[in-house]
Steps between C-alpha positions, in 0.01 A plus 500: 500500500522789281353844539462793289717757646899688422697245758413231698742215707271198467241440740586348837891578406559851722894486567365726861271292611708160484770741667262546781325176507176636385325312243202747409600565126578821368419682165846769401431783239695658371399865472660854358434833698178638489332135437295377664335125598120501644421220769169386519356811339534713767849544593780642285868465558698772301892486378551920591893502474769265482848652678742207534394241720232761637156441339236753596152327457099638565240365574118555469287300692116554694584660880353117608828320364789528725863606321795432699881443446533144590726600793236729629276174495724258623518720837143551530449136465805429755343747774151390452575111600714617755175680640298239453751266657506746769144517526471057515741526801295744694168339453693165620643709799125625578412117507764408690420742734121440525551101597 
C-alpha cells in the first residue's frame, strides 16, 4: 500500500515492532527540523533540533489528549494493575472474612 508522504517502510513491516512482538503497524517519516506531521487534525509533532542521536521534538495537542514518554506510561500502567490487583485481593479478603 502506498501513501503520499517523504518516507515510508511498507505497511505492517516496522523493524520495532517485530523486535518487540507487537504487530500494530507503524507509519516512519522522515522529517527535517522545524517540520512538522499533523495527526488527526489536531495534534502536531514538530522536528525542533537534531544533535546526534538526540532529537528534540514538540508537540501541540488539546489539554484532553494525554502526552507521555512511553516510559512515563509504561509505569503508570505497571502501578495502576498492581492497584487494582491489590484492590481484587482485598475485596476477596473482605469476603473471606464475612463467610
Amino acid at each position: 500500500m502506498r501513501r503520499n508522504c517523504r518516507s515510508l517502510i511498507p505497511w505492517g513491516t516496522n523493524p520495532r515492532n517485530e523486535l518487540e512482538g507487537e504487530s500494530n503497524p507503524m507509519l516512519v517519516l522522515s522529517r527535517k527540523p522545524k517540520e512538522s506531521i499533523v495527526i488527526n487534525g489536531n495534534v502536531t509533532v514538530s522536528v525542533l533540533r537534531v544533535d546526534n542521536e538526540n532529537v528534540r521534538i514538540g508537540i501541540e495537542a488539546p489539554i484532553e489528549v494525554p502526552v507521555m514518554r512511553q516510559e512515563i506510561y509504561n509505569e503508570i500502567s505497571q502501578n495502576n494493575q498492581a492497584a487494582a490487583g491489590s484492590a481484587e485481593a482485598k475485596m476477596k479478603i473482605k469476603q473471606l472474612v464475612k463467610n
